[in-house]
C-alpha positions in Angstrom: 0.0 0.0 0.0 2.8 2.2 0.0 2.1 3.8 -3.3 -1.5 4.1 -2.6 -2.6 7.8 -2.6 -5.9 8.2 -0.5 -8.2 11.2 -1.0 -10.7 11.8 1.8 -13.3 14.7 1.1 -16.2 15.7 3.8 -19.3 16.6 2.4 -21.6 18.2 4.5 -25.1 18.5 3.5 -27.7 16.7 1.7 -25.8 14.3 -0.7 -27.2 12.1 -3.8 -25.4 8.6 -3.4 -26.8 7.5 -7.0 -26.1 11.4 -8.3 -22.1 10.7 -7.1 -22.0 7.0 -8.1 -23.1 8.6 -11.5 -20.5 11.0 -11.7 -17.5 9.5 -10.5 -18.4 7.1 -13.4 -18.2 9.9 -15.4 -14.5 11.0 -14.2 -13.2 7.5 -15.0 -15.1 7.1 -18.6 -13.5 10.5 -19.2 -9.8 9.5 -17.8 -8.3 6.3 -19.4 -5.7 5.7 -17.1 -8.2 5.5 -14.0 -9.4 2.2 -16.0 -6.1 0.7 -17.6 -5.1 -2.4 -16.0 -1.5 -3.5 -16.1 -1.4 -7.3 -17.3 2.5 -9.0 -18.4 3.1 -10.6 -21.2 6.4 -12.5 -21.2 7.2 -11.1 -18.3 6.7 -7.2 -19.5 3.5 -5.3 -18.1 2.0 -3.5 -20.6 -1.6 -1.1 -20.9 -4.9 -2.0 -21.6 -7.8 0.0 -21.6 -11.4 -1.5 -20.1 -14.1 -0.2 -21.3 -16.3 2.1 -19.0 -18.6 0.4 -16.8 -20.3 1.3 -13.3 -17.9 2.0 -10.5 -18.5 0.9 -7.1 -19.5 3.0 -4.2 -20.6 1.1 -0.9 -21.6 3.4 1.4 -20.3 2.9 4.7 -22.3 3.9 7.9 -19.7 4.6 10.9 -19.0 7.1 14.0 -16.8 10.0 14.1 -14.5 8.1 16.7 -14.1 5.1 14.4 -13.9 7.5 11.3 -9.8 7.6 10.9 -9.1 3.5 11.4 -11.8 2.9 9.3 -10.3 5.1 6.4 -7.1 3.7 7.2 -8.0 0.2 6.8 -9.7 1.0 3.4 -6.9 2.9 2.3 -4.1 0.5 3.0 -6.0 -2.2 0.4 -3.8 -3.1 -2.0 -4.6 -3.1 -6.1 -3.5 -6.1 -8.1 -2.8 -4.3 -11.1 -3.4 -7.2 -13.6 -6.9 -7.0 -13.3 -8.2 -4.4 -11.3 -8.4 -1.1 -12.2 -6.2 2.0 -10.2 -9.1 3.8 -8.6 -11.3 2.5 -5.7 -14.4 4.5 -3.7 -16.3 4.6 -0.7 -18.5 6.6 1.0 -18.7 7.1 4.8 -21.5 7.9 6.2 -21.0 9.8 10.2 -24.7 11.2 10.4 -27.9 12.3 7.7 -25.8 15.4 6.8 -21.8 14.5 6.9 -20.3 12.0 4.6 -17.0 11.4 3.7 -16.2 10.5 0.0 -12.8 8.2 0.1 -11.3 7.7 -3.5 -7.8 5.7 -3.3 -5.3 5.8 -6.6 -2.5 3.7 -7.4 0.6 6.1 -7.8 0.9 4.2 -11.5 -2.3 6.2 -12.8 -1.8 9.9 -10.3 0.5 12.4 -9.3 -0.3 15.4 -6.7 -0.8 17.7 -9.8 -3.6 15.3 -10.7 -6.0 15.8 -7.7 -6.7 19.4 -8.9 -8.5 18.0 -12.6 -9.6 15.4 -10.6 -11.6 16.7 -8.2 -12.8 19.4 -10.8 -14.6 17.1 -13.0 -16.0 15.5 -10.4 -17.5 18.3 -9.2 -18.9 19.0 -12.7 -20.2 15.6 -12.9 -22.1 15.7 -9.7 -23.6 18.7 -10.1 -24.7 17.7 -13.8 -25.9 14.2 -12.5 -28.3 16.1 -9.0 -30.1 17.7 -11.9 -30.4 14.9 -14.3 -28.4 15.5 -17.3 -24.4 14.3 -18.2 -21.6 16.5 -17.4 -21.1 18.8 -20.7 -16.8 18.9 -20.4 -15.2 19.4 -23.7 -13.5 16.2 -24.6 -9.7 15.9 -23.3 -7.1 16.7 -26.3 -5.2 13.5 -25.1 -5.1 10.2 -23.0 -1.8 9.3 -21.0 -1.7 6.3 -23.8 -1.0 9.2 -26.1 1.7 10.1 -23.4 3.1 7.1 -23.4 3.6 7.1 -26.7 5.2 10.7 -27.2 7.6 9.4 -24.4 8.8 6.2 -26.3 9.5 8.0 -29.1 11.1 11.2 -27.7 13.5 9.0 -25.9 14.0 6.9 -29.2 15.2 10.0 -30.3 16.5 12.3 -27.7 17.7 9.4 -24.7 21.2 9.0 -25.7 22.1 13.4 -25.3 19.5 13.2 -21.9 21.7 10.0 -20.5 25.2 11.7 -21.6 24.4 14.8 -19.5 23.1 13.0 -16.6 26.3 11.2 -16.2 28.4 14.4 -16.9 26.4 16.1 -13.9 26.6 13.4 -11.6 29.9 11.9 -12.3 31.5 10.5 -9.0 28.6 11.4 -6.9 28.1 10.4 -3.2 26.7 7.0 -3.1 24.7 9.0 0.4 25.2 12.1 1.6 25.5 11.7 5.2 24.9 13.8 8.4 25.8 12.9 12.3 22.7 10.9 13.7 21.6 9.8 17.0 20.6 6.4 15.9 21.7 4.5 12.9 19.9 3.8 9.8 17.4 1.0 10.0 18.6 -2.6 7.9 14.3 -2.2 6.3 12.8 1.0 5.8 9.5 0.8 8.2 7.7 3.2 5.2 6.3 5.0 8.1 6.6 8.9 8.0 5.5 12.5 9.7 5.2 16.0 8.8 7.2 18.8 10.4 5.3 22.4 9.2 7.7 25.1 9.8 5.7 28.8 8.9 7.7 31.7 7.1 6.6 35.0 8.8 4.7 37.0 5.8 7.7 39.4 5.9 10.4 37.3 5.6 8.6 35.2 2.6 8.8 39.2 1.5 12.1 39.8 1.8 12.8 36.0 0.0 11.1 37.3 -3.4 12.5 40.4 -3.6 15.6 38.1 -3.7 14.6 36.0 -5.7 13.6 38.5 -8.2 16.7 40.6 -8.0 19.0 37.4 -8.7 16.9 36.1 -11.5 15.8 33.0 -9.7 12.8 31.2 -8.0 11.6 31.0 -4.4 12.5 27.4 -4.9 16.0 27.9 -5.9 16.5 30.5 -3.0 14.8 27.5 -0.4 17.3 24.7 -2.2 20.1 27.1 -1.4 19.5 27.4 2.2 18.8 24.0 2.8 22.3 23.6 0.8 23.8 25.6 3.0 21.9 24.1 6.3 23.0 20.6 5.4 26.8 21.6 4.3 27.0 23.5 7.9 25.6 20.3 9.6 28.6 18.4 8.3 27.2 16.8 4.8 30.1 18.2 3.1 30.7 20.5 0.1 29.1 18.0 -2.4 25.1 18.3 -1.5 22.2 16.3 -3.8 18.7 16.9 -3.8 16.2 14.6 -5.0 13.4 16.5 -6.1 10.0 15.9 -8.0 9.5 17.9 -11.2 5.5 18.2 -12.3 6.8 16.2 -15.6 3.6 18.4 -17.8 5.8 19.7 -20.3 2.7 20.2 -22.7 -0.3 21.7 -21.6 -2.6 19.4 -23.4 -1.5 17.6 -20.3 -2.5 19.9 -18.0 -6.2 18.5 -17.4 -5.4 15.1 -17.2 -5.6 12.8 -14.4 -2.5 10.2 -14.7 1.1 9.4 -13.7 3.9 12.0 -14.8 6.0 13.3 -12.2 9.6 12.4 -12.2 12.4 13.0 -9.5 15.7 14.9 -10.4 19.6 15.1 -9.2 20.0 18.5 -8.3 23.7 18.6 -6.5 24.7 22.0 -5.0 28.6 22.9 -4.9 29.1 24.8 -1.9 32.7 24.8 -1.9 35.2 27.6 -1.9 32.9 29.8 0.8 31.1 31.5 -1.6 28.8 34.2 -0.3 25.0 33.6 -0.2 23.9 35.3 -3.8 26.8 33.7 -5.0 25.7 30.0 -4.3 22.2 30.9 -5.7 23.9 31.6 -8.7 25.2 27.7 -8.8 22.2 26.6 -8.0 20.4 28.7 -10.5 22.5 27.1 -13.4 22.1 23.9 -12.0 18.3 23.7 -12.1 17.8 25.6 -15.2 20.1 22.7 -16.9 18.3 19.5 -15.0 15.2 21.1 -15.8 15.7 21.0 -19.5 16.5 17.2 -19.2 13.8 16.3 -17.3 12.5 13.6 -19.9 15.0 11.2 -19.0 13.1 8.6 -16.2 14.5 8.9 -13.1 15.2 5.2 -12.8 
């Protein structure tokens, strides 16, 4: 279940079970990748499209105090993608007026830049289905088959140059860039995680921008900097990677499709040779402008 993404939205109010069953049918008739199963053929997986048909929605009936193990249960299902498609639905049900709608991906067929068209023309759906007619969405310009496609053949083409300047940029780099810890690394990785939230007071984001803007760069590349800097200081050495997800949309006849395109880049900060602050944003500047150009090249 680890690369199960889980989606939980509270609906408050009167709600049409048959009017949301409807529509999320809708959102995967309009996106072929939410039903494309994954089935091997001499030992390659490979896409095939179902046709559209009915999804599921069991509603659920359950308390507020049962609420999160219950959503964890039914998000830590796994998919077997041979045969079953990468989407799966319930609805919750805590009292006449408060549902929650639970929609769990596969990573294979989402990325985080997916939930916003996702959600989007659900909400068109629904609100087409409560008053009896289907949702009146232009057709999408492409499916991700279409993006599959385009991929294969630009790296037919364009692989060899993408694969020559990745091994130019990270030529002899550390097989781990390490930092003094108070326990050692674990022999299995337990896939369990947190979230620290650390807030930027309004004018300090300010003051970020305005550098940002004066040095020709992005509030990301100012934030990779300082952590650059951070992590060098806290004894990681001169030599610092990042790996860092790029949205992978490099066509905006992608932009309104649900499906899997994010990629992780390499991007190693020199911070050798005590260069001043505006100076290192400079490196990494150059260094993200050139990964982002080869950002076609999978990450594995």
């Amino acid at each position: 279940a680890t690369y199960n993404i889980p989606l939980a939205l509270r609906l408050k109010g009167a709600l049409d079970h048959q009017a949301l069953q409807l529509a999320l049918t809708d959102l995967v008739t309009r996106h072929e990748g939410l039903r494309t199963v994954f089935p091997t053929h001499e030992g390659t997986p490979h896409q095939r499209i179902l046709p559209p048909t009915a999804i599921d929605l069991p509603l659920i009936t359950t308390t507020e105090e049962g609420l999160t193990a219950r959503l964890a249960d039914l998000s830590a299902a796994t998919f077997d993608l041979a045969v079953q498609p990468p989407i799966r639905t319930h609805l919750l049900s805590v009292g006449e007026q408060e549902h929650i709608l639970l929609v769990v991906i596969h990573h294979i067929a989402s990325d985080g830049w997916s939930n916003g068209p996702l959600f989007r023309d659900l909400a068109t759906a629904y609100e087409a289905r409560t008053e009896g007619t289907a949702p009146g969405w232009e057709p999408l310009p492409v499916q991700y088959a279409d993006y599959s496609l385009w991929q294969q053949q630009l790296l037919g083409s364009d692989e060899e140059r993408q694969l020559d300047y990745w091994r130019a940029v990270l030529a002899d780099l550390p097989e781990e860039a390490t930092l003094p810890a108070d326990r050692p690394r674990p022999a299995t990785a337990s896939n369990r995680g947190t979230t620290h939230t650390v807030h930027c007071p309004a004018d300090l984001h300010d003051s970020l921008t305005a550098l940002a803007q004066e040095t020709g760069s992005t509030l990301f590349m100012v934030a990779q900097a300082a952590v650059s800097t951070l992590l060098s200081r806290s004894g990681a050495g001169h030599d610092i990677p990042l790996g860092s997800p790029v949205a992978g949309r490099t066509d905006p006849a992608l932009d309104d499709l649900v499906g899997f395109f994010v990629n992780t880049l390499v991007l190693r900060t020199d911070t050798s040779g005590d260069p001043s602050f505006r100076e290192l944003l400079g490196r990494v500047r150059e260094a993200d402008l050139a990964a982002w150009s080869h950002q076609d090249l999978p990450f594995d």
